[in-house]
SERO-4910 file (N, C-alpha, C, O; in steps of 0.05 Angstrom, whole numbers):
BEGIN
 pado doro    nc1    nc2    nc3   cac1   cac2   cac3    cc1    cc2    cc3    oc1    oc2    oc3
  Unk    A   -725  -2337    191   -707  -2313    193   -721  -2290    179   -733  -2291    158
  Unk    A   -717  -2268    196   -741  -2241    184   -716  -2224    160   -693  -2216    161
  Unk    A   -743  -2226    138   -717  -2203    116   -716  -2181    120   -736  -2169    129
  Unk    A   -689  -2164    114   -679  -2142    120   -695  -2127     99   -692  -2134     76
  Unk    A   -722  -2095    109   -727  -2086     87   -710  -2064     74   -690  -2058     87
  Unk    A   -714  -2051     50   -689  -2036     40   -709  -2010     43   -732  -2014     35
  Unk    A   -704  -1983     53   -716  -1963     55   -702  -1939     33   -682  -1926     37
  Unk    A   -719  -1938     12   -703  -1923      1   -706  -1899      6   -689  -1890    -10
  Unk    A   -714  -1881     15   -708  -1855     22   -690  -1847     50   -695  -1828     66
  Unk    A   -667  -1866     52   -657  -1873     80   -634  -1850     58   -629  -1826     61
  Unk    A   -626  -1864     41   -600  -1841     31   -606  -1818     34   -593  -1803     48
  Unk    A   -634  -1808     19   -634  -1783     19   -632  -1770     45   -615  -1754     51
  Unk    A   -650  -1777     62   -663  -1767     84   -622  -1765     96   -616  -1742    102
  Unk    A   -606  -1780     98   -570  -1784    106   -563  -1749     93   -555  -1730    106
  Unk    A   -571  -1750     61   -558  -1735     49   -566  -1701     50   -553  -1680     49
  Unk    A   -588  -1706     51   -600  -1672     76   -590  -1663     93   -583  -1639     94
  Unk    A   -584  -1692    119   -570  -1686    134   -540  -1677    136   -529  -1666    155
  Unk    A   -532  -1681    116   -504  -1674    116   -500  -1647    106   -486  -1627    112
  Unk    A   -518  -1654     86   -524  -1617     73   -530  -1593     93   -519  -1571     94
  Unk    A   -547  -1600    107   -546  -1582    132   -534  -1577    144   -533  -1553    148
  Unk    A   -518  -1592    157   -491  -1589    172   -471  -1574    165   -456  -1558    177
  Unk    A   -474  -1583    141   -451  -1565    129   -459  -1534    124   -443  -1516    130
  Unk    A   -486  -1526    113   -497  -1502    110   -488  -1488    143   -470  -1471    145
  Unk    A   -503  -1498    164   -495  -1489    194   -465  -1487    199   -455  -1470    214
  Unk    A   -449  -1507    183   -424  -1500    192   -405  -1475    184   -387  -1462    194
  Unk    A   -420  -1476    159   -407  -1446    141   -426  -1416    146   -420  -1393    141
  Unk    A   -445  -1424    155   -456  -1405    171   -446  -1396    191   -441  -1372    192
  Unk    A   -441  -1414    211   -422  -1399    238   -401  -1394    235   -389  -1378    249
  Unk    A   -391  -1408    214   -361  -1398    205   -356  -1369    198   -337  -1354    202
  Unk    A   -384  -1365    186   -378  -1323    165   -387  -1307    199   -376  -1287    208
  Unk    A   -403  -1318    209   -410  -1306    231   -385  -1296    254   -379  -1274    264
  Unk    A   -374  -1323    256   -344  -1319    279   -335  -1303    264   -333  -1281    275
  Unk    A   -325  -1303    234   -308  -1280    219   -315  -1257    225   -300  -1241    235
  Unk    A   -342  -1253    218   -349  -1221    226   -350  -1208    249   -346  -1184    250
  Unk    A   -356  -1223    271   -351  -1225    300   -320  -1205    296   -316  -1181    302
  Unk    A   -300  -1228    283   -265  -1215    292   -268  -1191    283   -266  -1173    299
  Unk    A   -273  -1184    254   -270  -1168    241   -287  -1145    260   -271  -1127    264
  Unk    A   -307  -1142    269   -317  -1120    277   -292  -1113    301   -282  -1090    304
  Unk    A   -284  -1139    318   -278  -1129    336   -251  -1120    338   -240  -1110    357
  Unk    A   -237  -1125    303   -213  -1107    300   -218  -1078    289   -206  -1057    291
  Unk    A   -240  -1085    277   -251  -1058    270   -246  -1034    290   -234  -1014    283
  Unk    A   -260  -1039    320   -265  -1024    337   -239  -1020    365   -238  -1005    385
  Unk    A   -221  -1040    353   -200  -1030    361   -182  -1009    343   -174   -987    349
  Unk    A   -180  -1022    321   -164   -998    304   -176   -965    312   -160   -947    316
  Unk    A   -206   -958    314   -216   -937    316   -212   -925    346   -212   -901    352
  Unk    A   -209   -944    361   -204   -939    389   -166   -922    388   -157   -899    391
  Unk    A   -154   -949    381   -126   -930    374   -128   -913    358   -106   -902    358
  Unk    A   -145   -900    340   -143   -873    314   -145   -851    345   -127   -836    352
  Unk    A   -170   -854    360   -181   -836    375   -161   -820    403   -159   -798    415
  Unk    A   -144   -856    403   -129   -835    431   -106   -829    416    -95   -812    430
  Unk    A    -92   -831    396    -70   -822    383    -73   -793    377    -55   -776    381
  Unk    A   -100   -785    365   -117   -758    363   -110   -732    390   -101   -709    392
  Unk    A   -121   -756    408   -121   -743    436    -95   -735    454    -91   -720    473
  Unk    A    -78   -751    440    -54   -751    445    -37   -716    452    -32   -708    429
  Unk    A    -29   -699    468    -16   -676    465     13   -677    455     32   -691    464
  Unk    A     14   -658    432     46   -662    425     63   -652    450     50   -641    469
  Unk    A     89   -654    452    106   -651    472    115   -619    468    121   -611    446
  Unk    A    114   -604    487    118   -573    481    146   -580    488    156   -601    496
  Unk    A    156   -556    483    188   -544    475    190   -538    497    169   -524    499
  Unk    A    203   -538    526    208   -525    543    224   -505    534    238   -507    513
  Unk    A    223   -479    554    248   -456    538    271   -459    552    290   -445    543
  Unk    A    276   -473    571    299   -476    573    314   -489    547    335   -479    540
  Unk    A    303   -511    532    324   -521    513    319   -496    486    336   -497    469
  Unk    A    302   -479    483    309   -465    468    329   -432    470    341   -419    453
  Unk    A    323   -430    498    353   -410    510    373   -417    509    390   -401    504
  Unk    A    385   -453    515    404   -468    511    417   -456    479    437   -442    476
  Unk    A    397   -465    457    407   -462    431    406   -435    424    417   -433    402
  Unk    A    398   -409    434    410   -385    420    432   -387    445    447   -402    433
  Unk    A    440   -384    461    469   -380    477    488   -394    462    508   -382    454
  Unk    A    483   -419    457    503   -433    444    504   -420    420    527   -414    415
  Unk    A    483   -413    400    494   -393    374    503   -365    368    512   -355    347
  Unk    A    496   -353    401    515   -329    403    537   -329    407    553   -313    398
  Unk    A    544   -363    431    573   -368    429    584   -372    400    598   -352    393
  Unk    A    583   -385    388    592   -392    356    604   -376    349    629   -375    349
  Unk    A    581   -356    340    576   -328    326    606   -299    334    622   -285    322
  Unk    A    596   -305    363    607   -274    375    634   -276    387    647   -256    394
  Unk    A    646   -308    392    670   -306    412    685   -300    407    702   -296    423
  Unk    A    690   -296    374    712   -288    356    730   -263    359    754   -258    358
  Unk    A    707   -248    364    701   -216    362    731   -202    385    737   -210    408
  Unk    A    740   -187    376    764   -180    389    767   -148    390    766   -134    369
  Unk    A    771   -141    410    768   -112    411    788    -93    395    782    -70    390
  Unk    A    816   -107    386    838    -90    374    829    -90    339    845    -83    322
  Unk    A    800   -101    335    795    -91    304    791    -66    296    796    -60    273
  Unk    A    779    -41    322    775    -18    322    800     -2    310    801     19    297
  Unk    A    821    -18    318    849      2    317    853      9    285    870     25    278
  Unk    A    835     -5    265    845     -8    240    827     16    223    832     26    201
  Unk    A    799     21    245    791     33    229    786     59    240    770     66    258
  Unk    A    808     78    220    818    102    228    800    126    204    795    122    181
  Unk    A    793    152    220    786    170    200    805    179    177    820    199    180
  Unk    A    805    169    160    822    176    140    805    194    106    815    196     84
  Unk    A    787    199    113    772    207     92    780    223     77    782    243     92
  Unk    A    785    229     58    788    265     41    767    282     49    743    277     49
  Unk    A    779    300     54    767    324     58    749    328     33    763    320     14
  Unk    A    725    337     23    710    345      6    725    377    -11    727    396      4
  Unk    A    730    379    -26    734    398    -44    713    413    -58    700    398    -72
  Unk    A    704    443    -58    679    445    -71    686    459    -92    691    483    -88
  Unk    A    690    448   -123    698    461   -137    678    471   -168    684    469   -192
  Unk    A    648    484   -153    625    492   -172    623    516   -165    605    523   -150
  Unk    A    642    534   -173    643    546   -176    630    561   -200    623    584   -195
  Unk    A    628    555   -219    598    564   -241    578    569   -218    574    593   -216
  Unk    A    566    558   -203    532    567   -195    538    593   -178    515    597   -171
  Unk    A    552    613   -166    549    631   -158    562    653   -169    571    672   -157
  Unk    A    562    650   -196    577    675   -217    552    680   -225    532    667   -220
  Unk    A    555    706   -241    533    718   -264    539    705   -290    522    709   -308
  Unk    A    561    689   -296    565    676   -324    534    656   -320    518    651   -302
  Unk    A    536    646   -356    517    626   -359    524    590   -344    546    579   -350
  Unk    A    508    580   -330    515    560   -312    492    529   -335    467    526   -335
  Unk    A    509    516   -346    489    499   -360    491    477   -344    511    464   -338
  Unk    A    459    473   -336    446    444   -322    430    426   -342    405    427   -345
  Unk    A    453    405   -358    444    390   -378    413    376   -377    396    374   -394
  Unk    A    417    367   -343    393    344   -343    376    347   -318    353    339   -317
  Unk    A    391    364   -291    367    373   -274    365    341   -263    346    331   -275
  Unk    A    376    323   -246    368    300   -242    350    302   -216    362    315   -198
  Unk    A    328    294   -209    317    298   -186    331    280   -159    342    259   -161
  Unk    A    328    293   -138    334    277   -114    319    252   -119    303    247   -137
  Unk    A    327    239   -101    308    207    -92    284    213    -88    268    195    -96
  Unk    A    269    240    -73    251    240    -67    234    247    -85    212    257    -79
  Unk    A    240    245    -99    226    265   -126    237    249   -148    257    252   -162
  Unk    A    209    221   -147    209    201   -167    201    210   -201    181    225   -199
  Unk    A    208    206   -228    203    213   -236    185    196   -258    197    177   -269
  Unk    A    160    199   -266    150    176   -267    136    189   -312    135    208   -326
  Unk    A    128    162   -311    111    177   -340     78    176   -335     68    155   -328
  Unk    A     68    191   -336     36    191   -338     29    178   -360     42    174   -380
  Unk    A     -8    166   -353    -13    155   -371    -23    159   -397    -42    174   -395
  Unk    A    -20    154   -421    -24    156   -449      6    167   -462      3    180   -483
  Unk    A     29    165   -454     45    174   -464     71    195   -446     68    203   -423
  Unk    A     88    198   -457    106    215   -455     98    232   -456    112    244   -472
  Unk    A     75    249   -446     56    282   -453     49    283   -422     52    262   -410
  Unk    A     41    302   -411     31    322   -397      7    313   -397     -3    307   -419
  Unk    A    -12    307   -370    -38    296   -370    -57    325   -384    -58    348   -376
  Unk    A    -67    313   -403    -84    346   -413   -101    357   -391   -102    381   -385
  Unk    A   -116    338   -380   -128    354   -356   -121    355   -320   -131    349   -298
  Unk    A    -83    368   -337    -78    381   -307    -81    420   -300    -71    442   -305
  Unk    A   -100    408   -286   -108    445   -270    -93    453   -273    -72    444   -263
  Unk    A    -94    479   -289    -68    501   -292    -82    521   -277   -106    525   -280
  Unk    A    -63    538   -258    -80    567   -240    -61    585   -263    -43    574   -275
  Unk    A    -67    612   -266    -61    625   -284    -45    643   -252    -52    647   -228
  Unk    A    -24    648   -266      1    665   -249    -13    687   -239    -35    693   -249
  Unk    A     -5    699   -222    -16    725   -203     16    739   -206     32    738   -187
  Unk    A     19    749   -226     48    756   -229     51    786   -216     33    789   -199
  Unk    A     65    806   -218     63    833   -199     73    846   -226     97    850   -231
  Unk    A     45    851   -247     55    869   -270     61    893   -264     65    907   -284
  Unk    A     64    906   -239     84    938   -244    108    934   -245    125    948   -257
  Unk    A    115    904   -223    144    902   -220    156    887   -249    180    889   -256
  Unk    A    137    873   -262    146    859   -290    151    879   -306    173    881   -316
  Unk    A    127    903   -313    133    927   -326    150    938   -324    163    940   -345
  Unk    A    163    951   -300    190    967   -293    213    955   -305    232    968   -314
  Unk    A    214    927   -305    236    906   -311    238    910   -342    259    915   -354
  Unk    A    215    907   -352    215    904   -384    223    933   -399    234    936   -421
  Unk    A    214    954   -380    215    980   -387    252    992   -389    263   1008   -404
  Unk    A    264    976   -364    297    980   -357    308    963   -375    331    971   -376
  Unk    A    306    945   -391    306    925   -403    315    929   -433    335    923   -445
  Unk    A    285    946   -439    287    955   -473    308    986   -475    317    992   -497
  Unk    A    314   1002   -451    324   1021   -449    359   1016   -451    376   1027   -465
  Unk    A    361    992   -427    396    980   -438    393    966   -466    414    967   -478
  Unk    A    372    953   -480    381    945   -505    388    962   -522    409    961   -535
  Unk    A    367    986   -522    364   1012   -542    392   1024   -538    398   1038   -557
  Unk    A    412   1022   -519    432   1041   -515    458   1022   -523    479   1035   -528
  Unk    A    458    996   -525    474    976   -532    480    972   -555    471    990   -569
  Unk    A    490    957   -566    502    944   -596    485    927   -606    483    906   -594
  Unk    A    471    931   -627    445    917   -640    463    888   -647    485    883   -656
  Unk    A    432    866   -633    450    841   -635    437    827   -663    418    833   -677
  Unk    A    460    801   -664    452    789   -698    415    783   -694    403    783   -672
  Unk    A    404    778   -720    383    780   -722    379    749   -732    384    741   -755
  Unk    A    370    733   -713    360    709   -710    340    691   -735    318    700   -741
  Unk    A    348    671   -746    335    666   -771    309    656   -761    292    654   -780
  Unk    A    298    648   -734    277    641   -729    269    663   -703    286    677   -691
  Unk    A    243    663   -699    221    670   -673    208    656   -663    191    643   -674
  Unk    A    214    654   -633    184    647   -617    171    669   -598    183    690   -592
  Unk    A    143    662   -590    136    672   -577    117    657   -556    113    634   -563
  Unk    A    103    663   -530     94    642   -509     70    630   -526     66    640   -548
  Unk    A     60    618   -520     39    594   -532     18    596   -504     23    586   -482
  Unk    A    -14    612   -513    -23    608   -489    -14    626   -470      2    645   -471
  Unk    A    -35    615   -444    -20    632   -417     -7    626   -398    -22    620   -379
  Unk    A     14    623   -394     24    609   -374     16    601   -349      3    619   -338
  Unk    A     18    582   -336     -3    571   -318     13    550   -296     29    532   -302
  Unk    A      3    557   -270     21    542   -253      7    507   -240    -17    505   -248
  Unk    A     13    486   -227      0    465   -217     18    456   -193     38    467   -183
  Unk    A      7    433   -187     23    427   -164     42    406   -182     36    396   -204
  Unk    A     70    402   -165     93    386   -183     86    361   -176     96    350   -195
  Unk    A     77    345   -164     67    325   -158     50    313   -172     40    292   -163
  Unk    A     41    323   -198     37    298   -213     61    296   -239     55    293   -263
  Unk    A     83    299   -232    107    295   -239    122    279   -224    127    256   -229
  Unk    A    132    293   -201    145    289   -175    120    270   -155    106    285   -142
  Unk    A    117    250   -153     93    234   -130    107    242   -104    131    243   -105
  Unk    A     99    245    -90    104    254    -60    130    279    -60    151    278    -47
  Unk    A    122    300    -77    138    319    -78    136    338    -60    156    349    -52
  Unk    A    107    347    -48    100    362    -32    111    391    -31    103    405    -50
  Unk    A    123    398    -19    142    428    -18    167    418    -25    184    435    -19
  Unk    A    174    404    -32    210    402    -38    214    415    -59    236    427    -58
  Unk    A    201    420    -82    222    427   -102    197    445   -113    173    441   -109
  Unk    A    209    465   -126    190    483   -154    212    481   -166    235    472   -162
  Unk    A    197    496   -191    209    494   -221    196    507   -239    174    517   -233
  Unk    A    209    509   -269    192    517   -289    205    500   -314    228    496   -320
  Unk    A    179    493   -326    180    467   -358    158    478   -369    144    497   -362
  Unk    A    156    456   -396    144    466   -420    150    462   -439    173    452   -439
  Unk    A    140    465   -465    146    448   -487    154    475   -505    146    498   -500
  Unk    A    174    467   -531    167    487   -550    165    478   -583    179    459   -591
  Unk    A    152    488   -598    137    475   -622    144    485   -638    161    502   -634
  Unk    A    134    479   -663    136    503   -690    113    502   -700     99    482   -696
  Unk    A    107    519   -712     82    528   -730     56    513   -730     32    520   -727
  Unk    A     69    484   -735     58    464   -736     46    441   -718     31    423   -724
  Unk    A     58    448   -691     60    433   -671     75    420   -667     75    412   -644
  Unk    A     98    411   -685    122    383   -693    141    406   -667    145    430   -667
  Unk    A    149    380   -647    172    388   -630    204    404   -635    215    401   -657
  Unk    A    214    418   -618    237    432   -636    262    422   -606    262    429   -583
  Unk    A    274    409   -617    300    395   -599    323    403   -607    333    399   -629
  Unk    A    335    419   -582    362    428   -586    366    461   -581    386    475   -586
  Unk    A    337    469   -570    344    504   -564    351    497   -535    348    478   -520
  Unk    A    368    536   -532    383    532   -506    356    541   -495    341    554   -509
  Unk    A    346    528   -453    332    551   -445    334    571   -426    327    560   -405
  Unk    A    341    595   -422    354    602   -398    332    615   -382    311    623   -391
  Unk    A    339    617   -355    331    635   -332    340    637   -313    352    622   -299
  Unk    A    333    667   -310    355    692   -300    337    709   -277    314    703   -272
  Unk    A    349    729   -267    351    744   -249    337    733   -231    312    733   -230
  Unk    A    359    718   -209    365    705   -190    373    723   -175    388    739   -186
  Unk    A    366    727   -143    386    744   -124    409    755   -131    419    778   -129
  Unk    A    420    721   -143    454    729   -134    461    731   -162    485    730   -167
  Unk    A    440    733   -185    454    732   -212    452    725   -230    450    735   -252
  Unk    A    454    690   -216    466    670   -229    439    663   -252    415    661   -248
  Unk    A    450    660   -269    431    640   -297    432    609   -307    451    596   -318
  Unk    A    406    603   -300    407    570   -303    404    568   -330    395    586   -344
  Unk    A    411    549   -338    407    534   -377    400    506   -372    407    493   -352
  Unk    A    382    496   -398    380    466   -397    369    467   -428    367    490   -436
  Unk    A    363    452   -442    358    445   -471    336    429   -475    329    411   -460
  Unk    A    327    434   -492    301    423   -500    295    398   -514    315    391   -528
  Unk    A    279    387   -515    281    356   -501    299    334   -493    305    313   -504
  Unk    A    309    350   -466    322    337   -432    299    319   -428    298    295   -433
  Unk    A    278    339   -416    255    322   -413    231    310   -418    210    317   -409
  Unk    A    235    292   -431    211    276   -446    193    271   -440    175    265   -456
  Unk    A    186    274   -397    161    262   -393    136    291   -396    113    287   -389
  Unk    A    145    324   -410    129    338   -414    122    336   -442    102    348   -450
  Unk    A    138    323   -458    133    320   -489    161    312   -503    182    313   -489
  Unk    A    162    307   -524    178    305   -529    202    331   -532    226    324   -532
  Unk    A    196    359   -535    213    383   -538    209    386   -506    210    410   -500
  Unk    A    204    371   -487    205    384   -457    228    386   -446    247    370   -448
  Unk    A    225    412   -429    246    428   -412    242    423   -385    223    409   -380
  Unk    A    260    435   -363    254    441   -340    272    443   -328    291    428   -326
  Unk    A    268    472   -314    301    486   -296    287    483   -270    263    488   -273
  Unk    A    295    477   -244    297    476   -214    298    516   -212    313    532   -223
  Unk    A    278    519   -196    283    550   -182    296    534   -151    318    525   -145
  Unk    A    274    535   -140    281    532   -117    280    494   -105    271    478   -121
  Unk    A    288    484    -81    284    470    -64    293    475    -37    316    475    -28
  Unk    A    271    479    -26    243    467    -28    232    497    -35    243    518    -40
  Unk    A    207    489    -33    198    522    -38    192    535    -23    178    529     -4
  Unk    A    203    560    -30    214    587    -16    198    611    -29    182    606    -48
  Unk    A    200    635    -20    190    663    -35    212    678    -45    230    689    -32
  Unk    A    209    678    -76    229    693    -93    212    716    -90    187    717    -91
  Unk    A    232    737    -84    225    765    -85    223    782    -99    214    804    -93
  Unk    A    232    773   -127    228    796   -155    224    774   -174    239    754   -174
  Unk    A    202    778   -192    205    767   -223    227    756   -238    247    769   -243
  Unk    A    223    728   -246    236    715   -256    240    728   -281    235    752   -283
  Unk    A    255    707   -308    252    719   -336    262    689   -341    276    675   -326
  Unk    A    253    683   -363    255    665   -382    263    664   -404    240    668   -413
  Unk    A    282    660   -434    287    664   -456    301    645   -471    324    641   -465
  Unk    A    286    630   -494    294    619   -515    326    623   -528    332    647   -531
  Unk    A    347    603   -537    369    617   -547    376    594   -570    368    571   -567
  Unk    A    390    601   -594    399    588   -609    416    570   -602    421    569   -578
  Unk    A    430    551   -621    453    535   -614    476    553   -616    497    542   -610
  Unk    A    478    580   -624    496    595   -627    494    612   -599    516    621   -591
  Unk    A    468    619   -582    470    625   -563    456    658   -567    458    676   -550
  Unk    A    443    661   -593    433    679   -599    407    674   -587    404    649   -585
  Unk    A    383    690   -577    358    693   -563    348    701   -599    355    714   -619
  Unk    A    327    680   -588    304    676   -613    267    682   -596    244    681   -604
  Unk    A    279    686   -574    253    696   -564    253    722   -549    277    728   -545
  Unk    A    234    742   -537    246    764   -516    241    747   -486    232    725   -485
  Unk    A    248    759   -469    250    748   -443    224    765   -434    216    788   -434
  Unk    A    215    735   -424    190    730   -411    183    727   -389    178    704   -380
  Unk    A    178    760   -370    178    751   -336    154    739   -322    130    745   -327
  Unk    A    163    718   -301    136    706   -291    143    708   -256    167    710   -248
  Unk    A    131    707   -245    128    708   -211    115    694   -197     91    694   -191
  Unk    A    148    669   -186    137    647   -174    124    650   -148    128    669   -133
  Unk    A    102    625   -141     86    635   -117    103    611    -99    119    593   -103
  Unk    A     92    621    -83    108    608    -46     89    579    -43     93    563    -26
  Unk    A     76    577    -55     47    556    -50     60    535    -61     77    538    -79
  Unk    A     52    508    -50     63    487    -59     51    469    -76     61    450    -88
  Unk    A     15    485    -79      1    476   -100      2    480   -127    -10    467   -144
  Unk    A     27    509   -132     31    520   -149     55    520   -159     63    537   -175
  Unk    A     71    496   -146    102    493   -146    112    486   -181    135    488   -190
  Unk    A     90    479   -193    106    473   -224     88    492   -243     64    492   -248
  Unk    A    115    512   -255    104    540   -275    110    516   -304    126    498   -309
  Unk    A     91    525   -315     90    517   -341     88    526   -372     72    514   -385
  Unk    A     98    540   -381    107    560   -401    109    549   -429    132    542   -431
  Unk    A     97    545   -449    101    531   -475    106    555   -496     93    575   -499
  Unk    A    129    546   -509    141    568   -538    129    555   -561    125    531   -566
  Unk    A    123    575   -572    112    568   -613    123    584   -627    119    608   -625
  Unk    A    143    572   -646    153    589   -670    128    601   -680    106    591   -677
  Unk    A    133    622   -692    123    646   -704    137    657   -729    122    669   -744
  Unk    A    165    654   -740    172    659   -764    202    643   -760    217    641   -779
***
């Protein structure tokens, strides 16, 4: 009887084999995986692309004529024609009772408020007067100012000597005209005027003189008080001549007055121009004693 030999490298050579198998089997295994995976991959991207491509659905206008008809219906069916009946002219008649502005008495205009159109603003560095606003020096008609001043001192001389005032001013400078618009922004021709500051000795502001101006066509004398208006300084004035601007035909006059209503200055004629570049006169008082 032949003996069975024993080969010992029979296990190993078994145990390779199995080892391999198994390496190949987990090999094709990651492989099939990646296989799926790509090929969900390339579906997902396939659906990103036509969802992309996709056109949103437009609005036809019929359904959007649908919805304003229906909200005019809502809105408007209410509406009834006998609401008219209620609303009757019943207004008051306007009453005009300013009577001050067309007398020769004194007419006081505390504050001078500008229209709407005639914003009133502050320039920059302060409540002052931009220092370098172009002043044109007046083109006044000194024969006709002279004759005035000349008729002037002749009714005082023949009159009742008036109280004698504990203070004086006199003009500061030369009076000088600009356009009102860098006061007034889009003032253009609407309005002239005359402002200005008044001081003492010192320069220190003086608040609380009356200021008037006079011979007007019809008479009448405007007043306003000194510092009304703050955006020329703090002692700033300013009376309305005209709106819009117009041609005054004889020399204005100007004059300082106490709180008693006594004149602490003489009256000072100036002659507004028709130009709209020259729509704001500017006149500054300085005590003197």
């Amino acid at each position: 009887m032949p003996t069975t030999r024993y080969d010992p490298d029979l296990l190993d050579r078994i145990d390779r084999k199995r080892k391999k198998k198994r390496r190949e089997s987990c090999l094709s295994r990651l492989l099939l995986m990646i296989f799926i995976l790509s090929i969900i991959t390339a579906v997902f991207f396939v659906w990103v692309l036509t969802q992309k491509n996709k056109k949103k659905p437009i609005v036809t206008p019929s359904i959007e004529t649908s919805w304003y008809e229906q909200t005019f219906d809502v809105l408007f069916s209410s509406i009834t024609p006998t609401q008219t009946d209620t609303f009757t002219p019943t207004l008051p008649t306007p009453t005009i009772t300013q009577t001050n502005t067309m007398t020769p008495t004194v007419s006081l205009t505390p504050t001078q408020t500008p229209t709407p159109r005639l914003r009133t603003r502050t320039p920059s560095g302060g409540n002052q007067l931009p220092t370098s606003t172009p002043l044109l020096l007046l083109n006044a008609a000194e024969t006709e100012i002279a004759n005035l001043k000349i008729a002037e001192t002749s009714i005082n001389a023949s009159s009742t000597p008036a109280a004698t005032p504990d203070m004086w001013f006199e003009i500061q400078g030369q009076p000088g005209a600009t356009n009102a618009e860098i006061i007034y922004p889009n003032a253009e021709c609407s309005w002239m005027g005359v402002a200005g500051l008044v001081n003492d000795a010192r320069g220190d502001p003086i608040i609380g003189l009356y200021v008037q101006v006079g011979n007007f066509p019809d008479g009448e004398i405007r007043e306003t008080l000194t510092g009304l208006f703050p955006i020329y300084g703090e002692s700033g004035y300013e009376i309305t001549i005209a709106r819009p601007v117009i041609e005054i035909p004889q020399p204005l006059w100007i004059q300082l007055l106490n709180e008693s209503h006594v004149p602490v200055s003489e009256k000072v004629y100036f002659k507004p121009s028709n130009s709209c570049e020259r729509s704001l006169i500017l006149i500054n008082f300085k005590r003197v004693r």
